[in-house]
N, CA, C and O of each residue as an XYZ file, in Angstrom:
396
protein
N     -66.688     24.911    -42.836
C     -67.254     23.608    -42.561
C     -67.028     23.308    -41.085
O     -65.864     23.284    -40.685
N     -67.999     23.085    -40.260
C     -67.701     22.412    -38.610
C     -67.372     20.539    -38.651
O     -67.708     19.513    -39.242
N     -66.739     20.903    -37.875
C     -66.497     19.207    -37.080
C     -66.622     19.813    -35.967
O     -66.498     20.940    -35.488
N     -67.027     18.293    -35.547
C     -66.752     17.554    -34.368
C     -65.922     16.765    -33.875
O     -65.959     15.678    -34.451
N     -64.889     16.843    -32.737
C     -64.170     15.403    -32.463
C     -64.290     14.814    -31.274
O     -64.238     15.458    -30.226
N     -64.463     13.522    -31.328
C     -64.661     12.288    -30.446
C     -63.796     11.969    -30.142
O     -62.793     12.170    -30.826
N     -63.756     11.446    -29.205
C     -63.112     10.018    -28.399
C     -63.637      8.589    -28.475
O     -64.530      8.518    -27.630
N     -63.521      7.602    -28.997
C     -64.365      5.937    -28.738
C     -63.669      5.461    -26.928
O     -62.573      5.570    -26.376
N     -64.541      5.114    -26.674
C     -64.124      4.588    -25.419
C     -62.748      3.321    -25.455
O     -62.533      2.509    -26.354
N     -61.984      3.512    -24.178
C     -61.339      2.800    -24.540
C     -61.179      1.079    -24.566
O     -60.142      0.425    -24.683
N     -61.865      0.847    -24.491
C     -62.410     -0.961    -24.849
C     -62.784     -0.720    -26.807
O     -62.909     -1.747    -27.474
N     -62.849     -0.055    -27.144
C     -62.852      0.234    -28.597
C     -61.798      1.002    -29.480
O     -61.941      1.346    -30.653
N     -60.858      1.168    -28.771
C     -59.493      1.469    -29.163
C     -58.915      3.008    -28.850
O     -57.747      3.251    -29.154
N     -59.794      4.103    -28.204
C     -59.425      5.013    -27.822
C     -59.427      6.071    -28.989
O     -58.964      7.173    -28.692
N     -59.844      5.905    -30.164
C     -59.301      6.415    -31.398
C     -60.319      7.738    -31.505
O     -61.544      7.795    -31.605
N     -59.284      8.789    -31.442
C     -60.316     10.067    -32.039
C     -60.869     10.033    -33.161
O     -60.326      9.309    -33.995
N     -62.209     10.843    -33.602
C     -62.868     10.664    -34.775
C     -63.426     11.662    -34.933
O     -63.845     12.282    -33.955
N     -63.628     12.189    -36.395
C     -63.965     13.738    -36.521
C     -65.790     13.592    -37.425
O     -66.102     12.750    -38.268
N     -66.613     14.639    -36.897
C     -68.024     13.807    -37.605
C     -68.187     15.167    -37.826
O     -68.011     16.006    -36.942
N     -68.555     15.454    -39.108
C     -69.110     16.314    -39.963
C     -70.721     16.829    -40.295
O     -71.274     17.097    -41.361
N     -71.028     16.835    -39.397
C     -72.789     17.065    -39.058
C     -73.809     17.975    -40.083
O     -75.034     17.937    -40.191
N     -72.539     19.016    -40.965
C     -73.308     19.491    -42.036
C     -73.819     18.834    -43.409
O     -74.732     19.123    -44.183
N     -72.551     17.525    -43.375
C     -72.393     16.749    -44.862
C     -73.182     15.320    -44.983
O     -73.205     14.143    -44.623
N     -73.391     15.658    -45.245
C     -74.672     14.486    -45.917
C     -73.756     12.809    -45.858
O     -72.686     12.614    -46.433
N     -74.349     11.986    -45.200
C     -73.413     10.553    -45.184
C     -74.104      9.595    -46.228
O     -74.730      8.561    -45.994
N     -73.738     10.416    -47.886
C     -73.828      9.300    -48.895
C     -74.998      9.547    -49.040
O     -75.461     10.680    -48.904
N     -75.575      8.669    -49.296
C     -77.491      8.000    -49.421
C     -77.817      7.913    -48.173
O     -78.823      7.226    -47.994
N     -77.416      8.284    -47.379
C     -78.081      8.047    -45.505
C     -77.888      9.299    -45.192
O     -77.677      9.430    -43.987
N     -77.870     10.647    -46.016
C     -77.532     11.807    -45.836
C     -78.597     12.474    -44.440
O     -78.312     13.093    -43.415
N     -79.959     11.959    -45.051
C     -81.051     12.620    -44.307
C     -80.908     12.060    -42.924
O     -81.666     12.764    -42.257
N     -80.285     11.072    -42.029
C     -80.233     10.606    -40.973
C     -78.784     10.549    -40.521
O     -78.681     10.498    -39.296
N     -77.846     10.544    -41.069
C     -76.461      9.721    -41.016
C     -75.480     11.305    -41.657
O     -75.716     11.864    -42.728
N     -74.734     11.596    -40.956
C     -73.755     12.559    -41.186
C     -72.247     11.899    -42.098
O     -71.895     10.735    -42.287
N     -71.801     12.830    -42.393
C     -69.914     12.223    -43.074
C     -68.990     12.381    -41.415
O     -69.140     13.177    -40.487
N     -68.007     11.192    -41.625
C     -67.206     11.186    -40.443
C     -65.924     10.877    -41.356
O     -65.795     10.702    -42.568
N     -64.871     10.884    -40.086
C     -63.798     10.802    -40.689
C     -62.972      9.410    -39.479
O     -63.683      9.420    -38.474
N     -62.329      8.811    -39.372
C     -61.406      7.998    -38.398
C     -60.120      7.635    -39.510
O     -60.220      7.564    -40.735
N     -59.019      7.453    -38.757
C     -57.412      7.460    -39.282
C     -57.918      5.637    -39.869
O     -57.731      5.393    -41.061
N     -58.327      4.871    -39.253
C     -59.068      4.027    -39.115
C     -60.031      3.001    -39.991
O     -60.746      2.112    -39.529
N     -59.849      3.374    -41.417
C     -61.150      3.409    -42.064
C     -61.387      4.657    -42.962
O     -62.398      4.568    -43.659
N     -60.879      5.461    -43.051
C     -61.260      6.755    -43.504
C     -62.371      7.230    -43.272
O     -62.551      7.644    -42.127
N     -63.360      7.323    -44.142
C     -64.621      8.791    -44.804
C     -65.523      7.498    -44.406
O     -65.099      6.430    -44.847
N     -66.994      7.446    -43.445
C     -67.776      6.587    -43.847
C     -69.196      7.497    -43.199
O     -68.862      8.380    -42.409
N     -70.434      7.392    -43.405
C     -71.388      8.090    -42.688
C     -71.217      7.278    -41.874
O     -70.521      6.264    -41.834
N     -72.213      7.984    -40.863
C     -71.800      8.017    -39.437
C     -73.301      8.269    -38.785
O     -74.041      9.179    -39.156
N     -73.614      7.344    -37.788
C     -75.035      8.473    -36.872
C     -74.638      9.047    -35.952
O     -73.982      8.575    -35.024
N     -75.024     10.253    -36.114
C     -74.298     11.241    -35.086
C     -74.778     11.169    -33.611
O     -73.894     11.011    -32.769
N     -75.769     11.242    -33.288
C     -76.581     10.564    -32.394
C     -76.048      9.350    -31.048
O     -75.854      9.417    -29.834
N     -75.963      8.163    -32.241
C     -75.716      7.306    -31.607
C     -73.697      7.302    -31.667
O     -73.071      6.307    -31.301
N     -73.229      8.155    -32.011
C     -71.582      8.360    -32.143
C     -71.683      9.016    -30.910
O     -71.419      8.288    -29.953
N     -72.037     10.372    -30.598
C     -71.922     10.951    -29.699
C     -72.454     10.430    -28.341
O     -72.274     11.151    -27.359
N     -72.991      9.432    -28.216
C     -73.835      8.525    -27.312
C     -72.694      7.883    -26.241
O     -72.431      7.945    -25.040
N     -72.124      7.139    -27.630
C     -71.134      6.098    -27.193
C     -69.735      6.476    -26.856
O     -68.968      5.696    -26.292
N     -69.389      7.783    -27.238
C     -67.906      8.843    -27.074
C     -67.982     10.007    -26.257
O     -68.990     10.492    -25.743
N     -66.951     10.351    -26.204
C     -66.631     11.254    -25.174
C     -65.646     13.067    -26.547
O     -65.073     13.340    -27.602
N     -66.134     13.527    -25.424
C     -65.574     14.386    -26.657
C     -64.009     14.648    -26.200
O     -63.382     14.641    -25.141
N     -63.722     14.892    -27.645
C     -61.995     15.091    -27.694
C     -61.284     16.190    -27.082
O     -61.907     17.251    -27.109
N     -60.130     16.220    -26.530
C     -59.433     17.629    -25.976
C     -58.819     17.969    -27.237
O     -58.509     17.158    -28.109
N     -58.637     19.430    -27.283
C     -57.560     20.097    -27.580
C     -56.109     19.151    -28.444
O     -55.864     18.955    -29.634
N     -55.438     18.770    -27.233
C     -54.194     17.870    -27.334
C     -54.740     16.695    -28.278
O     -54.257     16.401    -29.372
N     -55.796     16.098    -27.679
C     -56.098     14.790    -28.734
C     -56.537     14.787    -30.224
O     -56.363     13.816    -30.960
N     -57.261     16.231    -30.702
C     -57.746     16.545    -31.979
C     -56.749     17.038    -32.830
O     -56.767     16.713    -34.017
N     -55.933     17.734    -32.412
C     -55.170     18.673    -33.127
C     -54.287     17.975    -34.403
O     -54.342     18.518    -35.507
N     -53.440     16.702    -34.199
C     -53.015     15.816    -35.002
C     -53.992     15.377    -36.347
O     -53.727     15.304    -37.547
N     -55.072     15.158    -35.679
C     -56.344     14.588    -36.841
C     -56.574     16.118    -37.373
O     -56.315     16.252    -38.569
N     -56.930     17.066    -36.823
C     -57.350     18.469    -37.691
C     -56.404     18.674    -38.521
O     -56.760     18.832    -39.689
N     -55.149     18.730    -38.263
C     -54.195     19.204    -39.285
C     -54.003     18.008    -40.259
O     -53.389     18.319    -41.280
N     -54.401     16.682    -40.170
C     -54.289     15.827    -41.399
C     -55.539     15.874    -42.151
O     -55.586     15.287    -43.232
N     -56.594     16.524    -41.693
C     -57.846     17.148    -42.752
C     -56.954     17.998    -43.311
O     -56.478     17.519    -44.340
N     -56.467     19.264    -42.987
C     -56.324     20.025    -43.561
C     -55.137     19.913    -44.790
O     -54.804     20.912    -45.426
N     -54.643     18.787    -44.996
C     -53.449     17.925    -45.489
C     -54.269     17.665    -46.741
O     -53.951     18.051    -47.865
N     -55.366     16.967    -46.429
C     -55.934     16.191    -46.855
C     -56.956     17.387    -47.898
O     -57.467     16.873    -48.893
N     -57.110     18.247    -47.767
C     -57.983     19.342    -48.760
C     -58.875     19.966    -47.841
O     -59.308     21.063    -48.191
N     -59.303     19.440    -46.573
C     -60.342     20.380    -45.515
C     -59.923     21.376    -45.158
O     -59.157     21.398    -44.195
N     -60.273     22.470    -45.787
C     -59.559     24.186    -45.474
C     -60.870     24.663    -44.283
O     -61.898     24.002    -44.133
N     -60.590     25.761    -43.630
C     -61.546     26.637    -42.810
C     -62.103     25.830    -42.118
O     -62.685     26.451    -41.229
N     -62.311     24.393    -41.987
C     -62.737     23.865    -40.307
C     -63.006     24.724    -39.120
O     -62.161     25.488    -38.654
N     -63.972     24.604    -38.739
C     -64.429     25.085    -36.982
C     -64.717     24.320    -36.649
O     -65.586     23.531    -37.019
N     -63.644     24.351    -35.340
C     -64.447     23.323    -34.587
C     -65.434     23.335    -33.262
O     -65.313     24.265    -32.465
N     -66.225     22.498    -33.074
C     -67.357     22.960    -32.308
C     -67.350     21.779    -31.317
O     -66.851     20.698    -31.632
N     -67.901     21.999    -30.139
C     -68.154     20.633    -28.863
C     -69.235     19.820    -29.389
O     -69.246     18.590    -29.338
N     -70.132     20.536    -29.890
C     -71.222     19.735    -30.263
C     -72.212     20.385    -31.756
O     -71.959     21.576    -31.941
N     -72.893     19.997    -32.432
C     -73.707     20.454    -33.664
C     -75.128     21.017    -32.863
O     -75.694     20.635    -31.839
N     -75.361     21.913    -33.663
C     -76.459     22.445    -33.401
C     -77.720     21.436    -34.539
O     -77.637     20.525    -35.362
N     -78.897     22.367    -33.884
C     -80.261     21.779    -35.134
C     -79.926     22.148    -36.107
O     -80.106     21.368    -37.041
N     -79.185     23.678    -36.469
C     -78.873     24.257    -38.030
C     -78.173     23.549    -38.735
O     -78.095     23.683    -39.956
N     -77.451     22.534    -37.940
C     -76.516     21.912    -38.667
C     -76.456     20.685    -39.420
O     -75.759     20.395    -40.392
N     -77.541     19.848    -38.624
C     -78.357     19.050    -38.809
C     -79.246     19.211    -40.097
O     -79.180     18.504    -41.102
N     -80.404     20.670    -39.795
C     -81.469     20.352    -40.726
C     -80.754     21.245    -42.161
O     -81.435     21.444    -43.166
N     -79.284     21.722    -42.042
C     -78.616     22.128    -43.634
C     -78.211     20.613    -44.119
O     -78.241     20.436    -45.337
N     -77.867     19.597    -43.364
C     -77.514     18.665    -43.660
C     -78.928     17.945    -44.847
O     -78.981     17.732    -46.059
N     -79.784     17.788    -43.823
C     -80.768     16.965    -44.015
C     -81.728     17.988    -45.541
O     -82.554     17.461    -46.285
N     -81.414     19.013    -45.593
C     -81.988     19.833    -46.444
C     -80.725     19.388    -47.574
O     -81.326     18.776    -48.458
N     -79.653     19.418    -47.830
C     -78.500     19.050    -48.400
C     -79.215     17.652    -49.257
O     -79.569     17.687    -50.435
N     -79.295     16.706    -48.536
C     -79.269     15.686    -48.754
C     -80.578     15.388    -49.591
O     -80.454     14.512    -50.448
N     -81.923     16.047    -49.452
C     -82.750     15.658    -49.766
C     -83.107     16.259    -51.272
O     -83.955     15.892    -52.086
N     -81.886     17.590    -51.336
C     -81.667     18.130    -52.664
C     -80.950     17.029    -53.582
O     -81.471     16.800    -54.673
N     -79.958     16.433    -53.271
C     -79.194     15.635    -53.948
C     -80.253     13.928    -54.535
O     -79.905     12.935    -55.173
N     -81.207     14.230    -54.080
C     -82.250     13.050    -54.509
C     -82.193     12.719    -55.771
O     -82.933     11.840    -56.213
């Protein structure tokens, strides 16, 4: 499974956030990805406009949040700077199966 991790700017609390670009966000699967924040937990997410507004995460800043996925049941994570189209249209193909 790939993530992604963010940064929110810091006038929005600085908080890393991990967005899941293959997984379908709920009933907004076909537009809206699964994310993760310490924050709120599991909510879809537009990836789009997430990555718009953030900065992407270092190394040092993700690593804490990756290993509490993996706490959490997320085994085999890759992580990636950014999602490709494949990742996107498995998503959006995902989602439109689950109809």
């Amino acid at each position: 499974m790939y993530v992604v991790f963010r940064v929110d700017p810091p006038g929005e609390g600085g908080d890393v956030f991990a967005l899941f670009p293959e997984t379908p966000g709920g009933a907004y699967g076909e537009d809206f990805c699964m994310s993760y924040q310490d924050l709120g937990g599991h909510a879809a997410a537009d990836y789009q406009g997430c990555v718009a507004r953030s900065r992407p995460a270092r190394p040092d800043e993700y690593t804490p949040m990756l290993a509490r996925l993996s706490e959490m049941g997320y085994e085999g994570l890759v992580v990636r700077e950014r999602a490709t189209r494949e990742m996107h249209e498995r998503r959006r193909r995902e989602a439109a199966e689950g109809r």
